[in-house]
N, C-alpha and C positions, 0 to 999 in steps of 0.2 A: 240802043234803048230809046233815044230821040227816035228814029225813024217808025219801031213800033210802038209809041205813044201817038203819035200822027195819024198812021193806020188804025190801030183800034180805037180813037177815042173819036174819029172822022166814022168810023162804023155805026159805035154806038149811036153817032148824033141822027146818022142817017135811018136806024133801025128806029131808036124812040118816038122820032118824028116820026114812021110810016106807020107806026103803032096806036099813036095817038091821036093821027088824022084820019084810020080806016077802023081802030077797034075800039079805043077806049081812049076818051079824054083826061083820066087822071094819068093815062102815062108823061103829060105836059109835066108832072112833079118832078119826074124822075129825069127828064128832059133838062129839065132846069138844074140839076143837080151835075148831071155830068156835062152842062156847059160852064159849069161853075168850074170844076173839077179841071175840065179843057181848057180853058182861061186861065186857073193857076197854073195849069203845066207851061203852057207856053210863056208865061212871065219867065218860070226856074229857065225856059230854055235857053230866053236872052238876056237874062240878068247876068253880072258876071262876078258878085263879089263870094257865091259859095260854088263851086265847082262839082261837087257830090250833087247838087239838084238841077245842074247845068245838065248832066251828063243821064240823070236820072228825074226825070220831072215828076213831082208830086211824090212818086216814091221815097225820094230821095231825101223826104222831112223827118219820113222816120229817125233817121240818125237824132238830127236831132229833137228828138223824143225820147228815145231811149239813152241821150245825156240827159236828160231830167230825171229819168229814172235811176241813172247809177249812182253808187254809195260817194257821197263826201269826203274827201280828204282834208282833215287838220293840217298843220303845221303848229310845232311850237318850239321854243328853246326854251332852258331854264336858266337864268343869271346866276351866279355863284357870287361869293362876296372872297375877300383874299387868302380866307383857308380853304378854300374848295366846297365851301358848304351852300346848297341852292338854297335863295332867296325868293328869286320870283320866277311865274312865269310868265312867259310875254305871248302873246298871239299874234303868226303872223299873217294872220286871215289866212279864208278857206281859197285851197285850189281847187280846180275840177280839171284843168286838160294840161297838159304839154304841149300840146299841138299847137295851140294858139297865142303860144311865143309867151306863156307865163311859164313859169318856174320849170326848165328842165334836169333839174337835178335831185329830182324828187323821185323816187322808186316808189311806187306803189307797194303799202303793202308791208313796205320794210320791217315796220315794229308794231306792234298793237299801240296805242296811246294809253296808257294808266288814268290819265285823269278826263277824257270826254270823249265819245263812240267818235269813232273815227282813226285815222292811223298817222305815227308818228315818222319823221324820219330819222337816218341818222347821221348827226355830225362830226368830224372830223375831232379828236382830243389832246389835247398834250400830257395829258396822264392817262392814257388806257389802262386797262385791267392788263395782268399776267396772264398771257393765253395760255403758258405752260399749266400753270397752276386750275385750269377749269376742270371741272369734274366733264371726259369725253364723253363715260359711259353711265350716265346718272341711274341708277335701280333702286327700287324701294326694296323692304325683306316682305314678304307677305304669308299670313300664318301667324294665329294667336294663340293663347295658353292649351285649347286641346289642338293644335293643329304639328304633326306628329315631322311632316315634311314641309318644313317653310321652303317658299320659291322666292331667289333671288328675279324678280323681275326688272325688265327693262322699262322705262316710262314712255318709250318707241313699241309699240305693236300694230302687228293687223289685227284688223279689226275682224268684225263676223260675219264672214262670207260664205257659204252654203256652195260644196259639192255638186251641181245639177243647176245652180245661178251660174257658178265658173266652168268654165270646160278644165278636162284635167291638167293641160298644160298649165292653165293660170292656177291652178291650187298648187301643181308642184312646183310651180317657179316661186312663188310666192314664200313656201315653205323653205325651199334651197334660200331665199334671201334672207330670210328669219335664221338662219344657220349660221349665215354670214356675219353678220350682222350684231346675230348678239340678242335674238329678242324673239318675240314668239307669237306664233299664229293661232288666231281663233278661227277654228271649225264651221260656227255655223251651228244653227240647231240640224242642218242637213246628216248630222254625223260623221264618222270619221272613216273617210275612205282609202285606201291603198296610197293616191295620190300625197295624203296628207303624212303619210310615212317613209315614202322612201327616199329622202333627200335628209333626215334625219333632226331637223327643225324642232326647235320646243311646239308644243300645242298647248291650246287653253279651250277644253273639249267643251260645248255650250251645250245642254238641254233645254230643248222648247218643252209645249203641251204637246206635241206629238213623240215625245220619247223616242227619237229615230235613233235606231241602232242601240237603244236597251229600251226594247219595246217588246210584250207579248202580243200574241197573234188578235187580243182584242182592245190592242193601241193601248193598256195601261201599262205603266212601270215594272220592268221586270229587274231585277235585283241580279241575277246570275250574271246576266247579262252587261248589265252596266259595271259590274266588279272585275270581269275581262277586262273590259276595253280601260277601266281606268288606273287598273295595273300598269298599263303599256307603259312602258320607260319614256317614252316620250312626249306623256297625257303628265304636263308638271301643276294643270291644275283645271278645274271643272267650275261653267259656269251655268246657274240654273235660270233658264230666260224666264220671266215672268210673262213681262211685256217690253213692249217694243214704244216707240214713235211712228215708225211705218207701220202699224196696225193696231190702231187703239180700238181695239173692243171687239178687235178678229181676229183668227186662228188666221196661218196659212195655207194655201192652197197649193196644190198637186197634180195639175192635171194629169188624164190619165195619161195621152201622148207623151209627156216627157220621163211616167214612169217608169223605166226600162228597166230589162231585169238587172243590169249591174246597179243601178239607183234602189232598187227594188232590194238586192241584196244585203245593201250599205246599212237600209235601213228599218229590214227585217216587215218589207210590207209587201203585198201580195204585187207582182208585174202589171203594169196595163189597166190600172185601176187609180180611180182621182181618189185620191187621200185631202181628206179639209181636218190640219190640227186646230184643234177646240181652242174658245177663246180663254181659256180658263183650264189649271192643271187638276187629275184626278186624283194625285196622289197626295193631297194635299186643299183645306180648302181655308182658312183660318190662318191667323197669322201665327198663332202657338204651334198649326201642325205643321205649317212652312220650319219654322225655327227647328222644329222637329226633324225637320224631314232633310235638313241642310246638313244636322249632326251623323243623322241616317248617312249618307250618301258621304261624308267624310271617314268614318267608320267601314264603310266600303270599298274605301280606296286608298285604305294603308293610310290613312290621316294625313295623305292630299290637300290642299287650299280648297276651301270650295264656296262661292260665295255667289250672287242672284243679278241680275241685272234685270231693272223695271225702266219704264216713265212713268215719273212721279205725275201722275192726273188729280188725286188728290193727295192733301195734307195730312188729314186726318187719318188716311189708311197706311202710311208712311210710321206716323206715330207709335199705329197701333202696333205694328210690325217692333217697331222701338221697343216700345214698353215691353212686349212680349219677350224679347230679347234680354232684357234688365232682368224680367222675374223667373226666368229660366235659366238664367245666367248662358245662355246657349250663342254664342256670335258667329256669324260668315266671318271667315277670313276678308271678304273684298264687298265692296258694294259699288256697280256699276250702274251709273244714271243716264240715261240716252235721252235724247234731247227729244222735245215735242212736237219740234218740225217736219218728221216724216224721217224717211230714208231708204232704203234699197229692197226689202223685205218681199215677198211675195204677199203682197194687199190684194185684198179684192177690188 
């Protein structure tokens, strides 16, 4: 890296110069820039107290740059007084490296900190908790007054990963570990493909605005069809996507190339053709027809869990949802809140 910092920054000096003296005199700026630039590298080359910008001149500051940029680590303990009850906490100032001969004993990462953004770590106890006694397999019950088949879930799941984002190896690996495991795989609004079935895994089957795979031929909601697929023994509960994080205020997109007819089958849309699901569902537009339409698609599926996943963008449409639910007396089994920083979705 020294020797090509030599060569190309002896190039450039040569090239700006010959630029500046035969075509244009404001190339002298640019001149001056990369002798600036020249000049710092060869300080990093014989300075000796950091080694990374020894080895790597000027480049080599990035590093540190992007330790300005990484997340803070806390440290804290908590004092107890002589029945074990915490008193205070102390601070024992902020770390940032390892490497630089401060605190090696600190695992990044270890624990969230409860009381200020940052992370905690963990100390050695003379009274632990009873490991025998931890709950291994923690599950909530899910399923309210009309919900007919409550699902034992795990508070471990995959998450919603789309058939045609994964190749079918990773959807069936995925599902086989959901078996294992004890816990259950979300679909994807992509629909439910073969893959998702044959290792025998719970699913938690997701609807977009594109209705893949209970869809009629003019992309609205078809009813026959979705009461198939959420019969399956293995569908123990249906999620109806509103919205997303990775696409606030777009549909996803299809192109035609990844079309193919077995994607094409999965989810009953024509081969070789770009499918864009709408930002917004047709079977439904209001918050009373949503509530509506959740009891709908419950009633469908043998009285199934069935419940909506959005990002909350606003408050007020959230409420209204609420209230709707109060004067209908109608509830989701589940409400799934995705976060507003983005995420994996097919976005435009």
């Amino acid at each position: 890296m020294r020797r090509s910092f030599i060569i190309v920054s002896t190039a450039l000096i040569l090239l700006t110069l010959t630029l500046a003296i035969y075509l244009n005199p404001n190339w002298f700026v640019i001149l001056g820039v990369i002798l600036v630039l020249t000049g710092l590298g060869y300080y990093d080359m014989v300075q000796t107290k950091h080694s990374i910008m020894r080895i790597y001149p000027v480049f080599g500051r990035l590093r540190f740059l992007m330790e300005e940029l990484r997340p803070k680590i806390y440290q804290y303990f908590i004092e107890s007084d002589i029945d074990g009850r915490p008193i205070n906490r102390v601070d024992r100032s902020t770390i940032y490296q390892r490497a630089k001969k401060e605190n090696d004993t600190m695992p990044f990462g270890t624990q969230l900190d409860v009381y200020a953004e940052g992370y905690e770590w963990m100390c050695h106890s003379i009274a632990p908790k009873n490991f025998k006694l931890l709950d291994h397999n923690p599950r909530v019950m899910i399923g309210n007054k009309d919900c007919q088949q409550p699902y034992s879930c795990s508070i471990y799941n995959v998450s919603a990963m789309s058939y045609g984002a994964l190749s079918p190896n990773a959807v069936e690996s995925m599902n086989g570990g959901a078996k294992i495991g004890g816990f259950a795989q979300n679909t994807g609004e992509g629909g439910i493909s073969p893959y998702h079935l044959r290792q025998g895994g719970d699913l938690i089957w997701q609807i977009g605005t594109g209705y893949f795979g209970c869809r009629s031929a003019d992309g609205n909601f078809n009813e026959e069809l979705f009461r198939q697929k959420a019969l399956l023994p293995q569908v123990k509960m249906i999620e109806l996507k509103i919205s997303q994080g990775a696409k606030p205020g777009h549909g996803g997109i299809l192109p035609a190339a990844k079309n193919t007819p077995e994607i094409a089958a999965i989810r009953n849309i024509t081969p070789y053709t770009e499918v864009d699901s709408p930002p917004y569902h047709t079977a439904f537009g209001t918050p009373r027809e949503l509530v509506y339409f959740i009891q709908r698609l419950r009633v469908l599926a043998d009285g199934k869990p069935v419940g909506f996943k959005l990002c909350i963008g606003h408050k007020s449409e959230f409420i209204s949802i609420c209230k709707a639910m109060m004067e209908l007396n109608i509830y989701p089994d589940f409400i799934t809140v995705d976060g507003a920083e983005g995420g994996t979705g097919a976005a435009p």
